[in-house]
C-alpha positions in Angstrom: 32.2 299.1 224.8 29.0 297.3 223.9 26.8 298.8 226.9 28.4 302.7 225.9 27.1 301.8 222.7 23.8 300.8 223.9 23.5 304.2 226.1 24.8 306.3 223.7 21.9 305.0 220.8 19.0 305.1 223.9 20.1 308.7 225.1 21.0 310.1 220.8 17.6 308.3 219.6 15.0 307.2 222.5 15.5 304.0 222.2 12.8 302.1 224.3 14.3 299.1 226.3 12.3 296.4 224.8 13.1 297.7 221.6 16.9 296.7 222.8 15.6 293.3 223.9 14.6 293.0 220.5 18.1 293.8 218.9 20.4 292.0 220.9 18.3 288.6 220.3 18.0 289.6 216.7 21.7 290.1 216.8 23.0 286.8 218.4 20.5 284.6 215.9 22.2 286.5 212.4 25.8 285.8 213.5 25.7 282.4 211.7 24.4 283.6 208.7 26.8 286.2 208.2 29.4 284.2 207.6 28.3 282.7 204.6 28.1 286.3 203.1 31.5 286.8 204.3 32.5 283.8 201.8 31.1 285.3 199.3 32.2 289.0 199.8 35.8 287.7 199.8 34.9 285.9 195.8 33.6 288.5 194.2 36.4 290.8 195.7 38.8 288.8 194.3 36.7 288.7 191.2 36.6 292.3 190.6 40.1 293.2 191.7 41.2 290.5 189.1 38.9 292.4 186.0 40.4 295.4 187.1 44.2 293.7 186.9 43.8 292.0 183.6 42.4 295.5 182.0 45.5 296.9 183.6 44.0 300.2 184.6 46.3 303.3 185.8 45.9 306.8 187.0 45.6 307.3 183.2 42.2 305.9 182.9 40.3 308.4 185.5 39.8 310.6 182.3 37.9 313.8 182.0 36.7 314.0 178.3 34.4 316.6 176.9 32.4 317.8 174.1 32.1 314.2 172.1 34.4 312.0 174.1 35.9 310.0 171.1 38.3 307.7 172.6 37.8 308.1 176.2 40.4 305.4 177.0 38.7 305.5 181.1 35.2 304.7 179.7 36.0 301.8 176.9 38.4 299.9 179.6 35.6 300.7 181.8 33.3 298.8 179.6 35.8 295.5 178.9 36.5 295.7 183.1 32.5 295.1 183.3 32.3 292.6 180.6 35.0 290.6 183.1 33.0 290.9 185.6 29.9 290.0 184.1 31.9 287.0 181.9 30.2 288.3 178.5 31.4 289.4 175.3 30.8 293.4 175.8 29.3 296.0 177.9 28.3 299.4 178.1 28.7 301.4 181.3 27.7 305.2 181.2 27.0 308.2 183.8 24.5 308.6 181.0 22.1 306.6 181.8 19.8 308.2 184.2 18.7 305.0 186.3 18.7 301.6 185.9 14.6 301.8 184.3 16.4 304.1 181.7 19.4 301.2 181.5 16.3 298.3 181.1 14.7 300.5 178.8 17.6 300.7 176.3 18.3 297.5 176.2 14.1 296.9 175.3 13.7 299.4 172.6 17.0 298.5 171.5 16.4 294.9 170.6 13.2 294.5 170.2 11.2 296.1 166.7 7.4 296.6 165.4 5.9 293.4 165.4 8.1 291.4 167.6 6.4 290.3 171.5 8.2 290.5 175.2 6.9 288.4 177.6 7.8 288.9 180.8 7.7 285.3 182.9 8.3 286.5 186.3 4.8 288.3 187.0 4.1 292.1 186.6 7.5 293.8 186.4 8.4 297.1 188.1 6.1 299.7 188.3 8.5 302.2 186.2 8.8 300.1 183.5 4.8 300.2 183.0 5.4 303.1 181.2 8.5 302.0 178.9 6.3 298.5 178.1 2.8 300.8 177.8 0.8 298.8 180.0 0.3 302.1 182.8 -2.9 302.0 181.9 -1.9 305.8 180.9 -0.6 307.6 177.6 1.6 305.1 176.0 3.7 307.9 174.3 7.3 306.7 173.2 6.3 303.3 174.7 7.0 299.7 173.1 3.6 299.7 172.9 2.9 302.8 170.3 6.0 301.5 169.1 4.1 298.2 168.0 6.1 296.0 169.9 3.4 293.4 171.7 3.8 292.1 175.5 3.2 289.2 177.3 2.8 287.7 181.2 3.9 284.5 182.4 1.8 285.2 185.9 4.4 282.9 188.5 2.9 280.0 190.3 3.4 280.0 194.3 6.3 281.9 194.2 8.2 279.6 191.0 8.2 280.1 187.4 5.1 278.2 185.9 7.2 276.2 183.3 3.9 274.6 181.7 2.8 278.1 180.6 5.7 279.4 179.4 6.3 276.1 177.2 3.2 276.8 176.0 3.1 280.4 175.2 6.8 279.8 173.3 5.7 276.9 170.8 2.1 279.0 170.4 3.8 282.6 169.3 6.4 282.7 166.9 6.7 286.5 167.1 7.9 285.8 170.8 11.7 287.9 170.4 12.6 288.6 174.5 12.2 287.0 177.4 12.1 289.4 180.5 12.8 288.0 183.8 13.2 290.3 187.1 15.6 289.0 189.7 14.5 291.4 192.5 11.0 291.6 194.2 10.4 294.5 193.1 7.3 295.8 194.7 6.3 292.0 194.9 5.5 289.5 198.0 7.9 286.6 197.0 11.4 285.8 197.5 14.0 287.2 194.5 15.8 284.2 191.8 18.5 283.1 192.8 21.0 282.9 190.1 20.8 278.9 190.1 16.7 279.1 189.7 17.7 281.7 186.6 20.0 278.8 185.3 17.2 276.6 185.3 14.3 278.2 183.5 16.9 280.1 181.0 17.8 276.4 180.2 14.7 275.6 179.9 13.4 278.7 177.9 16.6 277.7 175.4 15.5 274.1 174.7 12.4 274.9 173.4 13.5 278.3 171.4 17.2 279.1 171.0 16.3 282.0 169.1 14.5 284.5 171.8 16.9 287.1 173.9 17.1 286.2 177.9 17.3 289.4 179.1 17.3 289.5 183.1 16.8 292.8 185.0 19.9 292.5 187.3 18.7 296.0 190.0 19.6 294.8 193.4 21.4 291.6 192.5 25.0 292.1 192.0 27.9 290.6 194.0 24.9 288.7 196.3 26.1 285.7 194.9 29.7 284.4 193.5 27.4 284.2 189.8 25.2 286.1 187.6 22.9 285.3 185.5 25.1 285.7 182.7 27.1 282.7 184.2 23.8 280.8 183.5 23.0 281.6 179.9 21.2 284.9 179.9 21.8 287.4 176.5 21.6 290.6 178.8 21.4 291.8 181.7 21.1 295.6 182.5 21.6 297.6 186.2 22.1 300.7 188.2 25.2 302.2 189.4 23.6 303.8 192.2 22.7 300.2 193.2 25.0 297.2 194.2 27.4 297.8 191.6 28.0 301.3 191.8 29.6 300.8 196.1 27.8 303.7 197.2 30.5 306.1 195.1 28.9 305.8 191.9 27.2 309.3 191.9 24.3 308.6 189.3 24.7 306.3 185.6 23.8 302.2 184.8 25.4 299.4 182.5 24.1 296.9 180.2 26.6 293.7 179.7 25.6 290.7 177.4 26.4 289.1 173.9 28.1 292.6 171.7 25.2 292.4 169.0 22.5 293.1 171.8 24.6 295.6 173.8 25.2 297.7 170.4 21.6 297.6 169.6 21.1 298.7 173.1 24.0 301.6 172.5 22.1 302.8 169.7 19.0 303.5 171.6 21.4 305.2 174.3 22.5 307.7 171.7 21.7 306.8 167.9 23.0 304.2 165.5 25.9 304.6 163.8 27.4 306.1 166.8 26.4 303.9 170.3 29.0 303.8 172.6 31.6 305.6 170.8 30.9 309.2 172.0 29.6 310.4 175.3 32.1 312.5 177.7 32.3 311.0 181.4 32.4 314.8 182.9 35.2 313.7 185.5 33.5 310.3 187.5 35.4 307.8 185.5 37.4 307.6 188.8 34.4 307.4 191.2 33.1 304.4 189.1 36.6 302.4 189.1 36.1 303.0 193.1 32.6 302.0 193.7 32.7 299.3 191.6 36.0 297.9 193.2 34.4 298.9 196.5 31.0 297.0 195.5 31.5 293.1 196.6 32.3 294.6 200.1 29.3 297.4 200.5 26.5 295.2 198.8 27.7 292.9 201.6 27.1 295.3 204.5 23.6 296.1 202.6 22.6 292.1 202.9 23.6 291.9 206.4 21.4 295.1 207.2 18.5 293.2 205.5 19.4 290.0 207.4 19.3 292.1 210.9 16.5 293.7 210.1 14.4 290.4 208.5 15.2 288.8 212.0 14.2 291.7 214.3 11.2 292.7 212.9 9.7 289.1 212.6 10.5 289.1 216.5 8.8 291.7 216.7 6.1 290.0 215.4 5.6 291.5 211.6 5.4 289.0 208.6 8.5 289.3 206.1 10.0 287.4 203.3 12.4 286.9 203.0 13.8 285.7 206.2 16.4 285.9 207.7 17.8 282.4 207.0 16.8 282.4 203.7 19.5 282.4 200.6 18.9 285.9 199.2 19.2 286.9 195.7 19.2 290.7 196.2 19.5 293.4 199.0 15.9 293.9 199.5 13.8 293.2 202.7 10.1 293.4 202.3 8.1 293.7 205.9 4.5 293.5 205.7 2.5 295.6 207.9 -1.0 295.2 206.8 -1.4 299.1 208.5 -1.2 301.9 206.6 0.0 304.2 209.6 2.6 301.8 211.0 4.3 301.6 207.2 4.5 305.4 207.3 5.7 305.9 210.1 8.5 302.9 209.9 9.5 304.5 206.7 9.8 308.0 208.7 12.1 306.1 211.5 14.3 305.2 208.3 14.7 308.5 207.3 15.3 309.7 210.9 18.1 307.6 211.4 20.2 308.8 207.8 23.0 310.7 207.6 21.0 313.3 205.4 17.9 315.2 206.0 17.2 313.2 209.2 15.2 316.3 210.4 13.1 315.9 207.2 10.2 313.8 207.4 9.2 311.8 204.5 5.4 312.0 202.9 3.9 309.7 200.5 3.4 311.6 196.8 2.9 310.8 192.9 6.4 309.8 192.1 6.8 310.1 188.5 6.3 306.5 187.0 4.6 305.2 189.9 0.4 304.1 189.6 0.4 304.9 192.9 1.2 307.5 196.0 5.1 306.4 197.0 6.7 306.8 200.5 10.7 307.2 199.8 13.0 307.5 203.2 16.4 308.3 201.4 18.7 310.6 203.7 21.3 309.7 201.0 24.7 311.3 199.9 23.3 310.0 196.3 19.7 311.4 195.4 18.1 308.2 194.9 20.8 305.8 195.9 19.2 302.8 197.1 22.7 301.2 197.9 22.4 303.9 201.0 20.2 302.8 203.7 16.8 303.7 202.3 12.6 302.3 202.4 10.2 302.5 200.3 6.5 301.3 199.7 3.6 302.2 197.2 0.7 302.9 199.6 -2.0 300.3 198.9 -2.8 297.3 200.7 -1.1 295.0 202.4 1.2 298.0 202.9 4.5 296.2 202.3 8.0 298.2 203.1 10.9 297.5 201.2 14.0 298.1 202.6 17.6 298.4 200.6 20.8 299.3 201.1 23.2 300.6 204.3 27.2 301.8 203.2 27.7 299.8 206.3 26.0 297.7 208.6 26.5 299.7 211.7 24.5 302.4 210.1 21.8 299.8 208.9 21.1 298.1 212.4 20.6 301.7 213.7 18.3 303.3 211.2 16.4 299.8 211.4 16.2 300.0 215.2 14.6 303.9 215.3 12.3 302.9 212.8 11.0 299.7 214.6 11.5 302.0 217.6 8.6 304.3 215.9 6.1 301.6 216.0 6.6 299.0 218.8 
């Protein structure tokens, strides 16, 4: 079966032969590594399954509200399943939210007020959230920044979080409200926190100043580990459903989980105080986000392995990436560095070749809103945007880093990997 499978993929997609070498040696090195994942999978399955149990949910809970939505009974169990999941005190999961910047955003503006300072101790976050903090270098309109609110950056050191500085810029600025740490790369060059590493600055942070807000921007970290961060003492934490969480069904929305004052506050920036999360109609998906979030432990999974297969081939190919492939991970993400502008286009174009949607498209880089700079996006998604699906990315600027996410399955992942790697060997 293996060898029809091999001619089939060299006849459908040109595959060269030592691009095959490549695979099956990548193949046989990732099969130990896999089955810690599996482990892991099988937790957070149970974990979710047992949220959705306890909340005793029913047909009755795929509910199709309109107009104002009071007492949509799918979307407020919705919320208390995710507060399980997330062991906190409340949470807030809406089709609402447009992405998971507009999720982070909310849960920003909604705790934080003229005068008070973020500080963000994980390096430069994001690129989309530039805009929300108002450090774009652009028009700060409706930003944090016009708002008042001040922000400051704990630069980290070799990769870790530079503990001495952060001490220091707690016990030196008493306006200091939130603490913003990013779990993910991002469009960085270091490994993502794993959930333990979170544990032991958020520690830290709370022995010097019990008073600030942890709030951890969660994108591309759920289910990778049988944790998260709120199991370590962070306030908040905030997401995207057409991430990890929302198992690849999810078709657009995000989720904010954490201590119930700071998710309200956030719910009042969502819609407007005095209201929060008590209105909002769920247009018919209450259904697809029971699914993809019971469907999530398993697909986020088949995302990591595809990262894993593809962290091992293309170093044997000979292409620096981080992390590697027998490295804990912390989030779906593989970052490959290609230090060629032409070989990262065109391994983003193989990506987008191999998807199950507009693979006869071929991707460009362009000024993606929110982005300082141009932005090549393979996504032959189902879900516009879904970064769960087998999709890479890169800003175009040197070292000319890909990041790769996702894969519904890992059959799918090793193939769209293997024409892309295909398109530059």
């Amino acid at each position: 079966m293996l060898k029809v499978t091999e001619e089939l993929m060299m006849k459908n997609y040109k595959i060269k032969s030592g691009t095959f070498e490549l695979y099956k040696q990548a193949l046989n090195d990732v099969k130990e590594v896999f089955e810690a994942y599996d482990e892991i999978r099988e937790f957070n399955q149970m974990k979710v399954l047992t949220a959705l149990q306890e909340e005793r949910i029913s047909e009755s809970h795929f509910t199709n509200s309109s107009g104002y939505g009071y007492d949509d009974i799918g979307r407020d169990s919705l919320d208390k399943v995710y507060a399980r999941v997330f062991n906190t005190e409340s949470a807030i999961v809406r089709p609402h939210f447009v992405n998971g910047t507009h999720a982070l955003g909310c849960a920003l503006m909604g705790n934080l007020r003229t005068g008070d300072t973020m500080v963000c101790i994980s390096g430069t976050p994001y690129d989309t959230l530039h805009n929300v903090i108002g450090i774009s270098g652009k028009e700060n309109i409706g930003s944090l920044k016009e708002y008042g609110v001040h922000y400051k950056q704990v630069d980290l050191k070799d990769g870790k979080f530079d503990l001495d500085k952060i001490k220091e810029i707690l016990l030196e600025d008493k306006s200091i409200k939130l603490v913003h740490i990013q779990r993910s790369t991002g469009y960085g060059w270091r490994n993502s926190f794993l959930v333990s590493e979170l544990g032991e600055v958020i520690k830290f942070i709370k022995d010097i100043r019990e008073d600030v807000i942890i709030f951890v921007d969660n994108c591309y970290g759920e289910f990778i580990d049988t944790i998260e961060p709120t199991d370590v003492g962070a306030d908040l934490v905030a997401g995207s459903l057409i991430k990890n969480i929302g198992g690849g069904i999810s078709p657009t929305g995000g989720y904010i989980a954490g201590k119930a004052k700071y998710v309200e506050q956030a719910a009042y920036r969502l819609t407007v105080p005095g209201i929060g999360g008590e209105c909002g109609s769920t247009f018919g998906v209450m259904r697809q986000l029971y699914q993809g979030l019971f469907l999530a432990p398993h697909v986020a999974m088949e995302a990591v392995k595809g990262a894993v297969f593809c962290s091992r081939v293309m170093e044997l190919a000979g292409f620096e990436v981080l992390p590697k492939y027998n490295e804990k991970r912390s989030d779906i993400i593989q970052a490959i560095k290609f230090n060629d502008k032409e070989k990262l286009i065109q391994f983003c174009k193989g990506i987008q070749k191999g998807s199950p949607i507009d693979s006869f498209v071929e991707c460009e880089p362009w000024a993606m809103p929110g982005y300082n700079d141009e932005v090549i996006m393979a996504a032959g998604a189902f879900i516009q945007g879904s970064s769960i699906e087998l999709s890479a990315d890169a800003p175009i600027r040197d070292p000319y880093i890909a990041y790769l996410q996702g894969g519904l399955t890992f059959d799918h992942a090793k193939i769209g990997v293997l024409i892309a790697l295909n398109n530059i060997i």
